[in-house]
N, C-alpha and C positions, 0 to 999 in steps of 0.2 A: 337764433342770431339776432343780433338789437339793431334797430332799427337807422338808417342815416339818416338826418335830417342837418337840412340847410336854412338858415336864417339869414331874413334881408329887412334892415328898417327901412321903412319908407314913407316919412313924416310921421301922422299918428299911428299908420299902419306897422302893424310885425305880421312880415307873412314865412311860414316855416311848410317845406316840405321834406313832408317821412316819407322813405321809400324803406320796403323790408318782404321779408315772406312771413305766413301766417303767422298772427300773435293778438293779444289782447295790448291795446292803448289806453291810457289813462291820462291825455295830456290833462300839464298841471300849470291853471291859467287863473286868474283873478278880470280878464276882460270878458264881452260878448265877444265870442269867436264864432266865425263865420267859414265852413266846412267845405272844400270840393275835392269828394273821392272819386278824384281820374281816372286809377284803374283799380279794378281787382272788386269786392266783394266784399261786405260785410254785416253785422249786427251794430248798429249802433244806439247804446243803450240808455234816456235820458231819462230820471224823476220813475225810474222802474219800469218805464215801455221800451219796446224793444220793437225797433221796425229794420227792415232790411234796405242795404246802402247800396245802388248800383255804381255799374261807373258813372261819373257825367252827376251824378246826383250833390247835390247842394244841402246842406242844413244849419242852424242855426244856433248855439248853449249857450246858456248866461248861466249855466252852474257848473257843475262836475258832470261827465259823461264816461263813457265809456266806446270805443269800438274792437268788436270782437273780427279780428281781421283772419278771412278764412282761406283766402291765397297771398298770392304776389301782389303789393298795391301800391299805389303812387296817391298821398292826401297832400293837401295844400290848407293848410291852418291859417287866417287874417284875423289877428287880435285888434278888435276895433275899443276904444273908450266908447263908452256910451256918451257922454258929453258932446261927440264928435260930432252924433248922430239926430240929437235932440226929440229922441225918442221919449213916450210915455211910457210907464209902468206896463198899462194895457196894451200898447203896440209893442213893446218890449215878449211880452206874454204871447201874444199873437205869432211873435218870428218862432219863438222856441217851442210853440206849438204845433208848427208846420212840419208835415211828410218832409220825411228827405226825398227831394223829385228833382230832376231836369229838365220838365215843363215849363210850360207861362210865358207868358210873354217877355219874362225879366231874367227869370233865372238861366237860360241860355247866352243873352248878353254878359249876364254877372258872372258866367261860367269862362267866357270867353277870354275876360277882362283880367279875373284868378292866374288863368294860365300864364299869359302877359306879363303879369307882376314877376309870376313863378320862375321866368323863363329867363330872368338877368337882363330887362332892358337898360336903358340911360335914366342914370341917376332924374335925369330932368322929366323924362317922359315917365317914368314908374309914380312920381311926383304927382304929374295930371291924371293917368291910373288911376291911382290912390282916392282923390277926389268924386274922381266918376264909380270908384266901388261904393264910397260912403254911402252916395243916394240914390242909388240901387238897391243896396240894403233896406233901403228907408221907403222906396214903391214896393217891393215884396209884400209888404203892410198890408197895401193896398189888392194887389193883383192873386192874395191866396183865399181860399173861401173859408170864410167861418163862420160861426154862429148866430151872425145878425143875418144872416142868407133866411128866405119865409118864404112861403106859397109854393108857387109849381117846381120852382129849382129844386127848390130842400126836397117834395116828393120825388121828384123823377131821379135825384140823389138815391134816395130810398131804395126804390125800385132797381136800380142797377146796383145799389151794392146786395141786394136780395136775390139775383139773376146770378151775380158775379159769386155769392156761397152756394147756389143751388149748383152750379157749374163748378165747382169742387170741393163739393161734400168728401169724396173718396180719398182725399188730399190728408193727411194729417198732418201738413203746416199750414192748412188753413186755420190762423187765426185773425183776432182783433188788428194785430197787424199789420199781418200779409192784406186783407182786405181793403185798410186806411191807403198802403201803399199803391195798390190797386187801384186805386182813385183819386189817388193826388191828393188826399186830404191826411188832416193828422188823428195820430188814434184819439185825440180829445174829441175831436170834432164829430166823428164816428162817433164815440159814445154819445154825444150830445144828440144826436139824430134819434136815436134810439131810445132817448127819454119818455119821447113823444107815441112809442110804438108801443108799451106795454111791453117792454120785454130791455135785453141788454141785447148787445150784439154774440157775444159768448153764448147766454141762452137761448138765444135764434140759432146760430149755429146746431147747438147739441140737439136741439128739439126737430131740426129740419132731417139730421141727420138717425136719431128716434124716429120719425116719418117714415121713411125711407126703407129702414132697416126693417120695420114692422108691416111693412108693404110686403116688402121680399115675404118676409117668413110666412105671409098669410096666403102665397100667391098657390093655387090647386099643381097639387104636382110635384112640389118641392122641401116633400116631408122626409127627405134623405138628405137634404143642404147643412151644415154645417152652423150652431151657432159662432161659432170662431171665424166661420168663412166668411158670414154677414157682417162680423163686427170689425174686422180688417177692409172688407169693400167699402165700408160707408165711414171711413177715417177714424174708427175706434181707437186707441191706443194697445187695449188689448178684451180678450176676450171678458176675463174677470171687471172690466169696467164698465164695457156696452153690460151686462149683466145688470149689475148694482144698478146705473140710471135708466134701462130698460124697466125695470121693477121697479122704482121711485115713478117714474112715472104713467106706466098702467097698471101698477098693482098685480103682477102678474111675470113669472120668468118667461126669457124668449124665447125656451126649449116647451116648457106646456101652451105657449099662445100659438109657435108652431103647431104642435101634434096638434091643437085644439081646433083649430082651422083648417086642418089639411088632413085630419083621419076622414077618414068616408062614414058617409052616414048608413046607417042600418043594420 
C-alpha cells in the first residue's frame, strides 16, 4: 500500500508527514532534510551505512537516503535550505554524520517542536516553530560528540563500546551499526575510534568472537560439542564461515583444534 503523506509550508520550512505499513522510502529532495521517526522502526540507509531508526529517533541527509521501513510508521520530513541555517560544509558533515538517536540535550526539544509543526497549529505560531527549529538544528553541531573529542572521553568511549560487543557476541546483528547506535554516536565516528586501536571495529568484532569460540572448543570435556553449535552461539552466520575465518586465523580447523585439545593424553 503507498504511503500518505501531508504537506504544510511554513516559511522556509516544508514539513511532510508519511504515514504507511512496511515499505522501503526514497524521498526525493534537493534540501538538508531533517528526520523524526515517531513510530514504527526502521533501517535508514545514508552514503552505504545502515543504522537502525527507533521511534522518537531524529537524523539528518544532505544527499539521498533511503528508509527500509519494517512496520506501521509515522515520519515527519523538514526540508530546511541550508542558507537558512548558515552552516559550514564541515558542520553540515557533522549533522549528516550523526546516529539517529532521541538523546542530548537538544534533540528531545527538537523532537518536541517536529510534532507541533506536524500537528496543524496557527499559521502564526507554526511561523515561530519554524524559527526555533532552524537553531536547534544548528546546536545539534554542537551537543553530538565527534572527532575532535581526546583523552579520557575518547578511552572510556572505547572501553564501553568494547563491553557493549563482548555483551553480544552471540548476537548476529551485532554490527558497526547496531554498536554506533548503542552509543549515540555515528558509525563515522566509531570507525574513527578504532583507528587508534589497531584494528577496525568489524575486525574487533570477528576476532572477539574467534576468542570466544576457540575457548569453547578447547574447554576439557567437550569433545562431542558441535562445530556448527559453536558457530551459531558465538554469532557466526553459518557453520561453513566460522570455518573458513577460524583457519585464516589460527591456521588450524575448529574440528582438529577441538580433538586436539580435548582427546586425553596417553
Amino acid at each position: 500500500m503507498s504511503p500518505k503523506a501531508q504537506d504544510r509550508t511554513l516559511g522556509f520550512l516544508r514539513v511532510t508527514t508519511v504515514r504507511g505499513q512496511a515499505q522501503t522510502l526514497a524521498p526525493d529532495h534537493d534540501h538538508l532534510v531533517l528526520g523524526l521517526h515517531s513510530e514504527g522502526r526502521a533501517t535508514l540507509v545514508r552514503e552505504g551505512n545502515a543504522e537502525p531508526c527507533r521511534p522518537g529517533d531524529l537524523f539528518v541527509c544532505a544527499g539521498p537516503f533511503l528508509l527500509h521501513e519494517s512496520e506501521d510508521f509515522t515520519l515527519h520530513l523538514v526540508r530546511l535550505p541550508r542558507r537558512a541555517l548558515a552552516l559550514t560544509d564541515r558542520q553540515v558533515q557533522a549533522l549528516t554524520g550523526r546516529a539517529p538517536s532521541a538523546d542530548g540535550p537538544v534533540a528531545p526539544l527538537l523532537g518536541a517542536l517536529l510534532r507541533e509543526l506536524a500537528a496543524g497549529r496557527s499559521e502564526r505560531a507554526a511561523r515561530h516553530l519554524a524559527s526555533s527549529v532552524a537553531e536547534l538544528v544548528g546546536l545539534l553541531v554542537d551537543t553530538d560528540p565527534g572527532p575532535q573529542d581526546h583523552g579520557e572521553d575518547r578511552e572510556a568511549l572505547v572501553r564501553r563500546v568494547r563491553a557493549h560487543v563482548d555483551a553480544h557476541l552471540w548476537d548476529r546483528r551485532l554490527t558497526p551499526a547496531s554498536v554506533a547506535a548503542a552509543q549515540h554516536i555515528s558509525v563515522r565516528y566509531l570507525h574513527k575510534l578504532f583507528e587508534g586501536q589497531d584494528s577496525t571495529i568489524g575486525r574487533w568484532i570477528q576476532h572477539r568472537r574467534l576468542e570466544e569460540a576457540r575457548r569453547e572448543l578447547a574447554r576439557a570435556g567437550r569433545n562431542d560439542i558441535t562445530v556448527s553449535a559453536v558457530a551459531r552461539r558465538w554469532g557466526f552466520a553459518s557453520a561453513t564461515h566460522f570455518s573458513r575465518s577460524f583457519r585464516a586465523a589460527y591456521g588450524i580447523s575448529p574440528s582438529d583444534w577441538r580433538d586436539g585439545r580435548t582427546r586425553p593424553s596417553g
